[in-house]
N, C-alpha and C positions, 0 to 999 in steps of 0.2 A: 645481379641483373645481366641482362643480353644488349649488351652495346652494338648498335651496328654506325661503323663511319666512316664515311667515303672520304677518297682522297689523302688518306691516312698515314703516307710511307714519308710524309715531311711537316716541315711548316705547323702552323697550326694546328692540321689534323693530328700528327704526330705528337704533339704535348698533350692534344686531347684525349689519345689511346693512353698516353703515359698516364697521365691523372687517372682515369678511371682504373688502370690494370692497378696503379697502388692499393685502389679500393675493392681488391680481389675479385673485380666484376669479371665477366665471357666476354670477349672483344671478338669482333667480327669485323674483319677490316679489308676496303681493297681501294686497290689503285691503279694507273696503267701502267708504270714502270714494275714488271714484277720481280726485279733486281734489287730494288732500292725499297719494296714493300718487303721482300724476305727477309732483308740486312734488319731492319725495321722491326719488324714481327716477332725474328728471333731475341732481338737485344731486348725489346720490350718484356717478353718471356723470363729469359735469362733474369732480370734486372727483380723483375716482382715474379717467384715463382708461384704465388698462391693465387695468381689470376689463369687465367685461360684465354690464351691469344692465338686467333683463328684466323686465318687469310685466304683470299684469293684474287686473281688480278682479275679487270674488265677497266674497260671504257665506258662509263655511262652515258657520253655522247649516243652509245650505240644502244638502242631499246632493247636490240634481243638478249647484249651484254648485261642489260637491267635485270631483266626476266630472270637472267641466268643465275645473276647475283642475288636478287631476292629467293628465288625458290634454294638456292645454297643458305640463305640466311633463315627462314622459315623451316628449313626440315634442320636446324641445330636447335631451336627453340624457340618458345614465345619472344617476341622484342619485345625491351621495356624501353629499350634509348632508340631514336634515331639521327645524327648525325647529319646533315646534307650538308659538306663540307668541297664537295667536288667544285673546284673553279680553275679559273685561266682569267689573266690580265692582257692585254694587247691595248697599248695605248693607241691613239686615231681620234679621228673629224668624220664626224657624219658625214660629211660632203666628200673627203678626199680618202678616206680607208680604204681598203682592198675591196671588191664584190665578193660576197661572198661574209664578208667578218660578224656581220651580226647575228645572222644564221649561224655562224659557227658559234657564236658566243652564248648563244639563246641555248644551242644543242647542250653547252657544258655547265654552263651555269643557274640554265632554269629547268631544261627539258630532265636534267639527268636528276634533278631534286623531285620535279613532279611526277613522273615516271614512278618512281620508284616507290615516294611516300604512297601511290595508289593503289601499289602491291602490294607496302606493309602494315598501312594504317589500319585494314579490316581488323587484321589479326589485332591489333591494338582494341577497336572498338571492340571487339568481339568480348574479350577481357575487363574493360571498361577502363582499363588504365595504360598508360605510357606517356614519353616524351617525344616529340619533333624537334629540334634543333635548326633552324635551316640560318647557313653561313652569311649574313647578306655583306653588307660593305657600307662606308660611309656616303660612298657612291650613290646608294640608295635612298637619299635621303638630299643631296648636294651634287647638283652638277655643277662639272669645273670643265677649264679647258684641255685640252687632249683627250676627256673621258670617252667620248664616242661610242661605240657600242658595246661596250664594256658597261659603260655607266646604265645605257637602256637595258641590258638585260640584268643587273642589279637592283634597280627601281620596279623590275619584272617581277625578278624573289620575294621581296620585301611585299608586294601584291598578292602574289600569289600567298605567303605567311598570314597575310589580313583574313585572307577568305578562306581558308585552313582553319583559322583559329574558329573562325564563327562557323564550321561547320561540325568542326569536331571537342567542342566546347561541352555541348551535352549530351557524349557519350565521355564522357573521364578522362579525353586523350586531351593532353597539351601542346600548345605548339609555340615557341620562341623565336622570335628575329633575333640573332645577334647583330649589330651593326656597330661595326668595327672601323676607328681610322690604322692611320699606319702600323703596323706589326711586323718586329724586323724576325725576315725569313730569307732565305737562299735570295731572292728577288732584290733585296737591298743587298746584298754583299758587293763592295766594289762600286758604292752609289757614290760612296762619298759620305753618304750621311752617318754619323754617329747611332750604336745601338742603344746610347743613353738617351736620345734624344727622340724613341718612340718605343713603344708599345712591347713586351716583352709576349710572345705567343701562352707562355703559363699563364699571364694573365688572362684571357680568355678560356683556359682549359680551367683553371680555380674556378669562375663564376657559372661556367656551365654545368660542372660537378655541384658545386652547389645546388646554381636550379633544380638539377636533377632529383633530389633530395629532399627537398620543397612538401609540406603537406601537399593531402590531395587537393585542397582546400582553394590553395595558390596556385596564381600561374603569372609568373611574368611574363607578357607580351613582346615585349620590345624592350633591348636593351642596349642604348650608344655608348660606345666608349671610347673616347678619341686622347691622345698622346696629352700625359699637363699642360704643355707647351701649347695646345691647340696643333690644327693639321696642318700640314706640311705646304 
């Protein structure tokens, strides 16, 4: 298969290239740091030589960066995965946040999924098969205090995944909410909080390799998964 996953040089994204390269898939991966996507790409490589791991760096906040990234990801091959895994956290109060933050937020966490699924999906339909993956957060489902517009443009994802599904449902292509509570990544280090005491990122890259794998048959829509403990 033809993996493509934004935001991919850590965190989550990162365990999600891991899990698929085990399964000797074509990884196609990019991120904006392209220091910490090369270190990434290469070990990924090294680690599973029987996969195929392919990079390039862009900002998906930026369209043209979309563009540039999709047409790099369609002249490697048909997609069969697609990833929308690109995000950013900025905690705030609708009321007293920066000008400017929700705009920003919208740009990375929803614009840079929709954007992009719109360049890749054809080729999907066109085939009659593939996956969408889009990253949402528990956010997307529970507002809390400090969420701010972090939380609005996650409730955004998780919408825009609704009306994806029901569009691309009868041509063969699938599409998934992940909606995830805490997952310890670079962001918890030095929280204080314990890595036992929330979500391990493999767990999330296990269930989506699964999915992946899934008859044509099935599709699961939505899927939460929040720490045993309940959320933080």
């Amino acid at each position: 298969m033809n993996v493509i996953i934004t935001g991919a040089s850590k965190g989550i994204g990162k365990a999600i290239a891991e899990t698929f390269a085990s399964k000797g898939h074509t990884l196609l991966l990019c991120a904006r740091n392209i220091a910490t996507l090369e270190e990434t790409a290469k070990a990924i490589q090294l680690r599973y030589p029987q996969a195929s791991v392919k990079y390039m760096q862009a900002d998906l906040a930026d369209y043209q960066q979309v563009k540039a990234f999709s047409n790099w990801c369609l002249n490697v091959g048909t997609p069969d995965v697609l990833v929308n895994n690109t995000g950013q956290y900025l905690p705030g109060s609708v009321l007293t946040e920066p000008d400017g933050t929700l705009q920003n937020l919208l740009n990375i966490n929803l614009m840079s999924a929709y954007h992009l699924t719109r360049l890749i999906a054809p080729k999907m339909i066109e085939q009659k098969k593939g996956h969408i993956f889009n990253i949402c957060s528990i956010a997307s489902v529970q507002a809390y205090t400090n969420g701010g517009a972090y939380s609005i443009s996650k409730f955004a994802l998780l919408g825009f995944s609704k009306n994806l599904r029901e569009e691309l449902k009868s041509y063969g292509v699938k599409v998934t909410a992940v909606i995830p509570g805490a997952v310890y990544t670079d962001s918890w280090v030095g929280s204080g909080v314990s890595p036992e005491r929330i979500m391990e990122a493999n767990d999330l890259a296990s269930m989506i390799e699964c999915m992946a794998n899934l008859s044509p048959q099935a599709c699961v829509e939505e899927i939460v998964v929040r720490p045993q403990l309940g959320d933080l």
